[in-house]
C-alpha positions in Angstrom: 145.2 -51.5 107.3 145.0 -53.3 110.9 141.4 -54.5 110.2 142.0 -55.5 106.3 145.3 -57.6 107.5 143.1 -58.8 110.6 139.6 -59.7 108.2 142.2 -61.7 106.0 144.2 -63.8 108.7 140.2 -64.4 110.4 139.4 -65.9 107.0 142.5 -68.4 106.9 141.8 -69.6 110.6 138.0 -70.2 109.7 139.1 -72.5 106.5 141.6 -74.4 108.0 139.0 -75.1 110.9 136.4 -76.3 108.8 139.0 -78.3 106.5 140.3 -80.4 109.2 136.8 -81.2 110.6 135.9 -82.6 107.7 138.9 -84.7 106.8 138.3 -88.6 106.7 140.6 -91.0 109.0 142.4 -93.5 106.1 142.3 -97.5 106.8 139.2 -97.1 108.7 137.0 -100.1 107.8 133.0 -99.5 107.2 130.3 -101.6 109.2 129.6 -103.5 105.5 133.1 -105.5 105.4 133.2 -106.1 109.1 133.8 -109.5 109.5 130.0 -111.5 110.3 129.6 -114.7 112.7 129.5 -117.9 110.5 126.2 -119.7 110.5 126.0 -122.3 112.6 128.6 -121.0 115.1 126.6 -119.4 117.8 126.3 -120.8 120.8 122.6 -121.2 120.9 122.0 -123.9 118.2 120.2 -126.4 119.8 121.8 -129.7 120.7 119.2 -131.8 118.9 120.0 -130.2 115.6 123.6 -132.4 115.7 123.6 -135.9 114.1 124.1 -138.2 116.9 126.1 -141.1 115.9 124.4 -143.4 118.2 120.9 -143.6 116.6 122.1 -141.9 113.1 121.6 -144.6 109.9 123.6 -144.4 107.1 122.7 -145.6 103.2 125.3 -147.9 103.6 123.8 -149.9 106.8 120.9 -150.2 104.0 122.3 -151.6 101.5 123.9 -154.6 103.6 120.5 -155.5 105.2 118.3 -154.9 101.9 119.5 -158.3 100.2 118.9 -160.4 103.5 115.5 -158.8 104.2 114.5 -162.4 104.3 116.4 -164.2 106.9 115.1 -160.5 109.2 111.4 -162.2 108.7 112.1 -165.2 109.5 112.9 -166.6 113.5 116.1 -168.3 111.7 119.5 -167.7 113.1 122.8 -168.9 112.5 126.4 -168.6 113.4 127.3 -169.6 109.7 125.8 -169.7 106.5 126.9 -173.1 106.2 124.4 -173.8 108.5 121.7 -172.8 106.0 120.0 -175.5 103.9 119.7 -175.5 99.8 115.8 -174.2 100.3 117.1 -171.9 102.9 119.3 -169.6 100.1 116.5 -170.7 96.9 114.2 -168.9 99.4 116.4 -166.2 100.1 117.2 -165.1 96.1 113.5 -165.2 95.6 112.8 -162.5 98.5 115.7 -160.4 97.3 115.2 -160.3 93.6 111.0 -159.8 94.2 111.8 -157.0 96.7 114.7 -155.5 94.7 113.1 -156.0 90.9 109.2 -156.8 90.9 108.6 -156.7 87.4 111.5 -158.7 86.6 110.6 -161.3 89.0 107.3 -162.1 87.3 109.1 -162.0 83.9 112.5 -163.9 84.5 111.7 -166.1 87.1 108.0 -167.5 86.9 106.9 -169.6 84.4 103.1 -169.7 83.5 101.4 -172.8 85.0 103.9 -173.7 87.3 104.5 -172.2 90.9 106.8 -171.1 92.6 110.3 -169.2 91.4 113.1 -170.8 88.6 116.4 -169.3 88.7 119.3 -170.1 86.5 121.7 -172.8 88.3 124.0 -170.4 87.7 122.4 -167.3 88.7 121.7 -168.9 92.0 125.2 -170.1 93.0 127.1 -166.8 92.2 124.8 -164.8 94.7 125.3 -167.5 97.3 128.6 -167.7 96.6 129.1 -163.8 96.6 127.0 -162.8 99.9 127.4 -165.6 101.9 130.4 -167.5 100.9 128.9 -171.0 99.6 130.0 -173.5 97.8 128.0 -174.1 94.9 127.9 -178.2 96.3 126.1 -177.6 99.4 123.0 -176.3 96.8 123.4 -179.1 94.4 123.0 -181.9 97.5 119.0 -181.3 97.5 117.3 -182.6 95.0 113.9 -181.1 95.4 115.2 -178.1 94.6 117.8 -178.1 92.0 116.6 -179.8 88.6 119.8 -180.6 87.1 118.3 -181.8 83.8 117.4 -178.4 83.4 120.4 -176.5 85.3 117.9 -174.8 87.3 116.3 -174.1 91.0 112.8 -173.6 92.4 111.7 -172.9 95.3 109.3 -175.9 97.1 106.1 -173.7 96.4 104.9 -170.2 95.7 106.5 -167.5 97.7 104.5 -166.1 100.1 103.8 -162.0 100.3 105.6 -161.1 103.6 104.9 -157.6 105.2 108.0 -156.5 107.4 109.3 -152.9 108.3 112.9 -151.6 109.1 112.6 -149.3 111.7 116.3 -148.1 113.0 119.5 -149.1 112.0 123.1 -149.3 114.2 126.7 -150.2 113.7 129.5 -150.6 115.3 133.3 -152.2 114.3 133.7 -155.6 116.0 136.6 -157.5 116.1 137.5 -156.5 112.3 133.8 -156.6 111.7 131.0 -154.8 110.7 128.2 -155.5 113.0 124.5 -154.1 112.9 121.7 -154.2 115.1 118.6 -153.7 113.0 115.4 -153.4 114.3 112.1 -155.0 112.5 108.7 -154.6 112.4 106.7 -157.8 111.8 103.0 -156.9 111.5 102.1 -156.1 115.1 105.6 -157.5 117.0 109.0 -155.8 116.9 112.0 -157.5 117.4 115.9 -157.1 116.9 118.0 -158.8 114.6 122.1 -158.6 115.0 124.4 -159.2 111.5 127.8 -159.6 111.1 129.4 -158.7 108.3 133.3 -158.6 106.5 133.1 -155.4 104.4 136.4 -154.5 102.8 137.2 -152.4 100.0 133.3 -151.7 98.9 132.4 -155.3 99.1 131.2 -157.3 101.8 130.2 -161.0 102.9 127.5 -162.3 105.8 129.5 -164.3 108.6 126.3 -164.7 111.1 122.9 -163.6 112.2 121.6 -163.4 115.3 
């Protein structure tokens, strides 16, 4: 009786036992939804993989020195576009529309047998008036230029191929203003050009070059 009483409480011990040891612990979390670093927070990314404001160009540094591409070739500076003559701005459209539209430039603006480029009157004065401020008076006061017979412009002669590279772009707020220091490549010599701009509310106006 003593051993069938003492098999039976042996075998209730051993269960127990092995029941507890395999018993899970609840709210324990598994390796797979441990939280991971982020990307990019360590410690060890290198320094030159930051964008460094100083030397970084932006699309919209480009798109205020695209349509003056031709005042950057040129060794002509000015503190205000009323400085600039009537030729001065007849050149100018004609760089900017070639550079910005080839084939519209031979289709819209040259006319076979005749050199040089023939813009609209109109045309003319609201992109002068638009980028630079000017009144359409100061393009009207040179004859060689303007035909008024046929409310048009042309430039003094054909316009010449020019081959000029923008290296680096910089800004900077000044005074109110937007200023940029651009750098150009002009066949073999490199040189800096400074503009000023007014930019407010997506739209923007050329005080002075430098």
């Amino acid at each position: 009786m003593n051993k069938f009483l003492a098999g039976i409480l042996g075998g209730l011990l051993l269960f127990v036992l092995v029941g507890c040891g395999t018993e899970t612990l609840p709210n324990t979390p598994s390796a797979e939804s441990a939280p991971q670093p982020a990307k990019g927070d360590s410690t060890t990314d290198s320094p030159s993989d930051a964008p460094q404001a100083e030397t970084e160009d932006s699309s919209n540094y480009d798109s205020y020195v695209a349509p003056i591409l031709y005042f950057l070739s040129s060794s002509k500076t000015w503190n205000s576009p009323s400085e600039l003559t009537a030729t001065d701005f007849v050149m100018w459209y004609a760089f900017f529309t070639r550079d910005s539209d080839p084939e519209g430039y031979v289709t819209n603006y040259q006319i076979e047998g005749k050199d040089g480029f023939h813009v609209p009157a109109a045309e003319l004065e609201d992109a002068a008036a638009n980028y630079f401020g000017i009144d359409a008076k100061l393009l009207r006061s040179d004859n060689l230029i303007y035909n008024a017979e046929e409310g048009m412009y042309v430039t003094p002669g054909a316009v010449p191929i020019v081959h000029r590279e923008i290296t680096n772009i910089t800004g900077k707020q000044e005074n109110g203003n937007l200023v940029l220091d651009v750098t150009v490549s002009f066949y073999e010599t490199t040189y800096h050009k400074i503009i000023t701009l007014f930019v407010d509310s997506g739209t923007f106006r050329y005080i002075s070059l430098a």
